[in-house]
Structure formats: structure tokens, C-alpha cells
C-alpha positions as CSV (number, residue, x, y, z in Angstrom):
1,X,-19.4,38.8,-62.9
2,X,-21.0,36.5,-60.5
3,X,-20.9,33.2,-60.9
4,X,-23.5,30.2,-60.1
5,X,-21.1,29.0,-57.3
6,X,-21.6,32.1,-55.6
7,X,-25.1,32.4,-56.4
8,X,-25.3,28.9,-54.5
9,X,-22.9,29.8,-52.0
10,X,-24.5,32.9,-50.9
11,X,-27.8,31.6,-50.8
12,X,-29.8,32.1,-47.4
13,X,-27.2,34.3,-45.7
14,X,-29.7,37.1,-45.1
15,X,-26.8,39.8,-43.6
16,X,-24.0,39.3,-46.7
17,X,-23.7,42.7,-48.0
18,X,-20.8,41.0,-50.6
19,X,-18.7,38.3,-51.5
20,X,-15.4,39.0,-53.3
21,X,-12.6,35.7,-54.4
22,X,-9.0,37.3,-55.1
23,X,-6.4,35.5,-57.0
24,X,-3.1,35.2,-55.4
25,X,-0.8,36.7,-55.4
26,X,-1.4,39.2,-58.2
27,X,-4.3,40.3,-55.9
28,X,-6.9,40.4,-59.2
29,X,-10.6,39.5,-58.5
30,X,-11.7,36.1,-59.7
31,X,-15.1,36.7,-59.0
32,X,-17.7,38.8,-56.9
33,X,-21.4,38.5,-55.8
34,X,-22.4,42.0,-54.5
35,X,-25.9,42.7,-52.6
36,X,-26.4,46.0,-54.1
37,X,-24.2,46.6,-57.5
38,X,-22.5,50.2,-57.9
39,X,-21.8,51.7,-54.3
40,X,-17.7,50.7,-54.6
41,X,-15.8,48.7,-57.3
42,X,-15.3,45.3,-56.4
43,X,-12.0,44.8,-58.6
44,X,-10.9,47.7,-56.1
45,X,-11.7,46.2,-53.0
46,X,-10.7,43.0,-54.0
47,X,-6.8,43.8,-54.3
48,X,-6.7,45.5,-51.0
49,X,-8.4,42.5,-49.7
50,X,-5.2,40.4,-51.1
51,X,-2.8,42.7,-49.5
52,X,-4.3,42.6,-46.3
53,X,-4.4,39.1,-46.1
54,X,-0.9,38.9,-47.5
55,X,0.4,41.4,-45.0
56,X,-1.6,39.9,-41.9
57,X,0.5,36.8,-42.8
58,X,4.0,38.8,-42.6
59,X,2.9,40.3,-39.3
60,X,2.0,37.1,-37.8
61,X,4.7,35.4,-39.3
62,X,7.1,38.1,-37.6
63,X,5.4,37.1,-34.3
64,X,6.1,33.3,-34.9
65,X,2.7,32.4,-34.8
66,X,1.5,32.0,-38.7
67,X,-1.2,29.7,-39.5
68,X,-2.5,28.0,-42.4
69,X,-6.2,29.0,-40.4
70,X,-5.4,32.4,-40.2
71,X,-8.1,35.4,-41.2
72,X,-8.6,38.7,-40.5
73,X,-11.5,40.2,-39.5
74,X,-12.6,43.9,-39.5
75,X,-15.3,45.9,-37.7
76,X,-16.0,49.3,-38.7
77,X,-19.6,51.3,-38.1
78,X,-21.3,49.8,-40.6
79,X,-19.5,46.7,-41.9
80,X,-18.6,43.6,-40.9
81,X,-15.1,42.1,-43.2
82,X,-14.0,38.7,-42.8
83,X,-10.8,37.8,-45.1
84,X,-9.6,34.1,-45.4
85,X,-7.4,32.2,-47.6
86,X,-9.5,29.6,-49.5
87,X,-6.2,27.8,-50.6
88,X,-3.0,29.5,-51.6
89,X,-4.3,30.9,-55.1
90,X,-7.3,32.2,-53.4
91,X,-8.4,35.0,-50.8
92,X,-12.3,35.0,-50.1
93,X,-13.7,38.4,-48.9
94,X,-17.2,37.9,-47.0
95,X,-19.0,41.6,-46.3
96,X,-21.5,41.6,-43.5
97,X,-23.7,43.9,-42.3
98,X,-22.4,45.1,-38.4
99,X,-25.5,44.0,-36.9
100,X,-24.7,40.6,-37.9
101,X,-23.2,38.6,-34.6
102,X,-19.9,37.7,-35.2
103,X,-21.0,33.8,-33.9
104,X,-23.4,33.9,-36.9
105,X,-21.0,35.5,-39.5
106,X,-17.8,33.3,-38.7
107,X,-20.6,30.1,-39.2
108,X,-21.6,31.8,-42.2
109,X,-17.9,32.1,-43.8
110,X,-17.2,28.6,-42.7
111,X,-20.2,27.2,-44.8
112,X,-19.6,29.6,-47.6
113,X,-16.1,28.6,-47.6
114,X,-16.7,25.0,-47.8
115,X,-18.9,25.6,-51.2
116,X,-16.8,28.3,-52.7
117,X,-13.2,26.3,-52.6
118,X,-15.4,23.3,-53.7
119,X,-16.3,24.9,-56.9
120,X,-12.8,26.8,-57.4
121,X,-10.3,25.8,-60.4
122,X,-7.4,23.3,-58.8
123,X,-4.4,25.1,-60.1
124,X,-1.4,22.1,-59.7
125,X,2.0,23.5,-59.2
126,X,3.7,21.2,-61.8
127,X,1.5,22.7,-64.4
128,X,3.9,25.5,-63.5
129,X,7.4,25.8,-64.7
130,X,9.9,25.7,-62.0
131,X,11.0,29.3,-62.3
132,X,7.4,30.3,-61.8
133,X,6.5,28.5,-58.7
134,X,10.1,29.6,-57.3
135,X,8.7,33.8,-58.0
136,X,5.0,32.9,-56.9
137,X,6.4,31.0,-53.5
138,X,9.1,34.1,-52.8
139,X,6.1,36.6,-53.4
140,X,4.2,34.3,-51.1
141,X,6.7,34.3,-48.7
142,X,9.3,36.2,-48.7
143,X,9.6,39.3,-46.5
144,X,9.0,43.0,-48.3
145,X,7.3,40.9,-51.4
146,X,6.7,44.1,-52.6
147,X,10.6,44.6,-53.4
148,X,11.0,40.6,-53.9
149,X,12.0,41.0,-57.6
150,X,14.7,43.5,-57.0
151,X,15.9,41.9,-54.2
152,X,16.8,38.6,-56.1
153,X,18.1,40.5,-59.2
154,X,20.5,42.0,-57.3
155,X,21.4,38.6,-56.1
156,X,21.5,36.5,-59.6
157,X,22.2,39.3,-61.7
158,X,18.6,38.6,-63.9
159,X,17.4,41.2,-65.0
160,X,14.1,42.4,-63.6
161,X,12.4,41.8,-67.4
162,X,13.4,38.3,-66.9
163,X,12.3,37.7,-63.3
164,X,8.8,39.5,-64.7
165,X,8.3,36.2,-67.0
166,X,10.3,33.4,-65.0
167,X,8.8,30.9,-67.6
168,X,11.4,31.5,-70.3
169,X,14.4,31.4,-67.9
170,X,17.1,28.4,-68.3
171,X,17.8,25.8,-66.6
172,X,21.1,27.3,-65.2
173,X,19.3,30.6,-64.6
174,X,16.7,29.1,-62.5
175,X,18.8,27.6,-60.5
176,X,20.7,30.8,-59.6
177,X,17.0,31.5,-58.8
178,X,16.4,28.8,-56.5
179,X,20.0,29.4,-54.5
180,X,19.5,32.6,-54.5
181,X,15.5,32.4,-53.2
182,X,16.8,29.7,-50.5
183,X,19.4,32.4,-49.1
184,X,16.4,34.9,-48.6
185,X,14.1,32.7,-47.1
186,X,16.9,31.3,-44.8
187,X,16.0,27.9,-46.1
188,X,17.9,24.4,-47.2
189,X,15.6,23.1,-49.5
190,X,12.3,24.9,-51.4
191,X,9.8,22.1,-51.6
192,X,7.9,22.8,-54.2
């Protein structure tokens, strides 16, 4: 599945074991460069790569110190993970091998970043129905996104079929789902 624009991006970075893009916030792989093919299953990977970025941002959130600039890094024996978020539809996964100094390998992701979210699809919210961005910014957001869905039937009375395909709610009922997503977050105004 790999694409030129991580062929390119990947180029000359001698200790990459793998490069994997998740799509936010369904945690799906976009796309993958992998050293050596068939040891793990990227699509795997990938969606625990979204979660862990997704739950690193709770945590620190909880701590009241969330930043945009935020990544997570993990060393085990033999590998080297750096997760970041490219943008907020995007989570890039950079493998490394553990020799690699971590100097070197946070240069590397900086540079790899900088080509990857050049050559990523712009995904504009208002090419989004309302309803939609509302479910992907509470997902986002919200704490327990896991249980978001429930959590805001219960308050609008929606059914969890139509919170599952926002895009053909009402006006009325996604208003219920804005008031009801403001009272979760703790928020006066959603600006989306």
C-alpha cells in the first residue's frame, strides 16, 4: 500500500524499520511503508497506534498540560516508536531501529513529518455536515470517547443508529446534539 509520498519521505533514513499514517479517529490505516513486508500487520499496528495517541492526549489533558506538539515515544529492546499527530485527521507512526539515537530519530520524524502532511488530503470541516463534525470533535475530545455515543444518547434521546450516521440527523436534532455535546465538554460555544 505504499504510496510515492512515503517512498519520498522515507528516503535516506537508513534506521526506519516502518512508517504507518492512521486516519483519525476511526484509527484505520491510510497508508504504510514497511522495511521488511510480513513480520506484523500494519492495519493492526496502525489502530493501536491511534489509540495511543488518542489516549496520551486524555492523560495529558487530565494533567492540564495538552499540547497541539504532543507525541509519544516508546523504547522497547529492539524498537524505537515515535507517534505524532500530523493534523487532526492524521496520526503518523515512525518505527526505528533501538540503536538509532533518539537526537537522530526525533530529526528524522520532524523531516518526515514536514513531507508526509505536505502530501496528505486537506479534509475541510465544512465539507462536513454539522452533525458530523459535532460526533468527530466529541470523539476527539470528549472524555471515555470510547462510550461517547452512549453517553450523548442518553442525553438527547437519539438513538445510537442515528448518532452512528450523524449526516442524516435534522436540524432540530443536531441541535439537541450540540447542547447536549457543550454540557459534556463543559463548554459555551463548539467552534467548529
Amino acid at each position: 500500500m505504499t504510496s510515492e509520498l512515503l517512498e519520498q519521505a522515507v528516503k535516506d533514513v537508513a534506521p526506519l524499520s516502518a512508517v504507518l499514517v492512521t486516519a483519525m479517529p476511526d484509527c484505520l490505516l491510510y497508508d504504510s511503508w514497511v522495511k521488511e513486508e510480513g513480520r506484523w500487520a500494519p492495519e493492526e499496528v496502525a489502530s493501536y497506534f491511534g489509540d495511543l495517541v488518542r489516549s496520551n492526549r486524555e492523560a495529558l489533558k487530565s494533567l492540564g498540560s495538552w499540547s497541539s506538539t504532543m507525541q509519544v515515544t516508546i523504547e522497547s529492546a529492539d524498537a524505537l516508536v515515535v507517534l505524532r499527530e500530523v493534523n487532526e485527521h492524521f496520526v503518523c507512526g515512525c518505527i526505528f531501529d533501538r540503536s538509532a539515537p533518539l537526537g537522530l530519530v526525533r530529526l528524522h520524524v520532524d523531516r518526515m513529518l514536514d513531507r508526509i502532511s505536505a502530501g496528505l488530503p486537506q479534509i475541510s470541516p465544512e465539507e462536513q455536515p454539522r452533525a458530523v463534525r459535532i460526533i468527530g470533535f466529541l470523539r476527539r475530545y470528549a472524555p471515555d470517547p470510547h462510550a461517547i455515543l452512549m453517553r450523548v444518547a442518553l442525553r438527547t434521546g437519539l438513538s445510537l443508529e442515528q448518532l452512528e450516521a450523524p449526516e442524516h440527523l435534522t436540524p432540530e436534532q443536531t441541535q439537541s446534539l450540540e447542547d447536549a455535546a457543550k454540557q459534556i465538554l463543559g463548554l459555551q460555544e463548539l467552534h467548529l
